[in-house]
C-alpha positions in Angstrom: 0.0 0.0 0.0 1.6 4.0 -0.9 0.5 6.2 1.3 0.4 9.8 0.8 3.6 10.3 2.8 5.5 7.6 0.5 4.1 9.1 -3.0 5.5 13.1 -1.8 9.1 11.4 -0.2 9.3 9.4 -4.0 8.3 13.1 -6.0 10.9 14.9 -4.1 13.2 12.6 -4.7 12.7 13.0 -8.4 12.7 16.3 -8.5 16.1 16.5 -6.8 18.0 13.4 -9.5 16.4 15.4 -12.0 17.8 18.9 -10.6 21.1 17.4 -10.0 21.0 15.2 -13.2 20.7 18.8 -15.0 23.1 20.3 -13.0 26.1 17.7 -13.3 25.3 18.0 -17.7 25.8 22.1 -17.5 29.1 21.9 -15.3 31.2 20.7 -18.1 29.9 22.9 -20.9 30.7 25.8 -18.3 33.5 24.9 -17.5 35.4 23.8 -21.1 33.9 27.2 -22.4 36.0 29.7 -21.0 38.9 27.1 -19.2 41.4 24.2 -20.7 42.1 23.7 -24.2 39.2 22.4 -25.9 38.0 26.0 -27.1 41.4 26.2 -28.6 42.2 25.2 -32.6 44.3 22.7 -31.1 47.6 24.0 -32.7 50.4 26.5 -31.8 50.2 30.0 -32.8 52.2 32.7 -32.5 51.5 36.7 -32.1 53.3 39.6 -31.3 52.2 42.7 -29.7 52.5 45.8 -27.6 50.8 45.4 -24.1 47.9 47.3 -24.1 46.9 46.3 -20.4 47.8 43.6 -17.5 46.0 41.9 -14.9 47.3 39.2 -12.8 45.1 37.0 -10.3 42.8 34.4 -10.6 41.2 32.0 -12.4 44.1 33.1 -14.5 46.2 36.8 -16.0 44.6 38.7 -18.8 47.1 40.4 -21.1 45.7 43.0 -23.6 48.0 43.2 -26.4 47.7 45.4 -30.1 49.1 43.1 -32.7 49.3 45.3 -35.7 45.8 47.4 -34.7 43.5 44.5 -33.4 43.2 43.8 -29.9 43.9 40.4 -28.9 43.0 39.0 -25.4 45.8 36.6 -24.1 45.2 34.0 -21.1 48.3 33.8 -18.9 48.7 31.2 -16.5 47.2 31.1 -13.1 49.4 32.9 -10.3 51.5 29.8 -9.4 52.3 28.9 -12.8 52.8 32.8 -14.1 55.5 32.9 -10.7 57.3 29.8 -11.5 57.9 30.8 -15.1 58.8 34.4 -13.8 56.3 36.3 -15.3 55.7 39.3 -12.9 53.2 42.2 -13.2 56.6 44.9 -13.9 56.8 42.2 -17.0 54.2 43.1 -18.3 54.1 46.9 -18.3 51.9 48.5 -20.6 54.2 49.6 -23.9 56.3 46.5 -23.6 56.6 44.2 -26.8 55.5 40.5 -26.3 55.6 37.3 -28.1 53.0 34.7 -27.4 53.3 30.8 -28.3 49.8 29.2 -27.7 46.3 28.3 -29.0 43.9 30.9 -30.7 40.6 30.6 -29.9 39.0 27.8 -32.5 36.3 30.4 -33.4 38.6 32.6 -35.6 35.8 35.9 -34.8 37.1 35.6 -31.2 40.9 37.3 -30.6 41.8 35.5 -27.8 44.9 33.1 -27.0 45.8 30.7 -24.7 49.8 31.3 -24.1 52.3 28.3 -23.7 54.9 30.7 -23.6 55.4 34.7 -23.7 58.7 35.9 -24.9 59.7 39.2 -23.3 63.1 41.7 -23.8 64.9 37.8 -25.3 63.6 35.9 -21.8 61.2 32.7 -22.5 58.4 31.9 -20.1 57.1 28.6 -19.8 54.0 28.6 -18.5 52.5 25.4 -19.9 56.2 22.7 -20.0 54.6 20.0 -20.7 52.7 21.0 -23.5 54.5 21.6 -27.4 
């Protein structure tokens, strides 16, 4: 026999897998679009550019950098990485010519690169080693 108490205790139960079913299926779409590689065209570019603006911190840096007019938006590493590969904010001074090795954005509309590597005044910066 249900009882009343049984059929509410089995609809709020559904309502919650459901609620956490959609939940868990959004995460990764969230997450890959702005974070990782897979937004990337999955080959190495390289850009140079004047730094337009800097910003340091978390989820990762933000470098603004003219490349012959266009703005392009480059993704540093998070603070840890962008310290053990030297990369400082004085670095990064606005007016300083940089050289970025990484992944352009797959969709070519977008301006935006994931570095590997920044080359400033000669110096290499690993941020990513083990990648190409």
């Amino acid at each position: 026999m249900v009882t009343p108490l049984m059929e509410d205790n089995a609809m709020h139960l559904a309502r919650t897998l459901l609620a956490a079913a959609v939940l868990a299926a959004a995460m990764p779409a969230a997450a890959t679009a702005h974070h990782g590689w897979r937004w990337t065209e999955g080959e190495n570019t390289r850009l140079t550019g004047i730094i337009t603006s800097a910003k340091l911190g978390n989820p990762h840096g933000e470098v603004t950098l003219d490349v012959g007019g266009t703005p392009w938006l480059v993704e540093v590493g998070q603070p840890w990485r962008n310290d053990r590969a030297g990369l400082t904010p004085e670095k990064l001074a606005e007016g300083v010519e940089m050289t970025v090795i990484g992944e352009a954005a797959a969709d070519t509309d977008r301006k935006v690169i994931k570095a590997e590597r920044v080359i400033i005044d000669g110096t290499e910066h690993v941020l990513y080693p083990e990648r190409d």
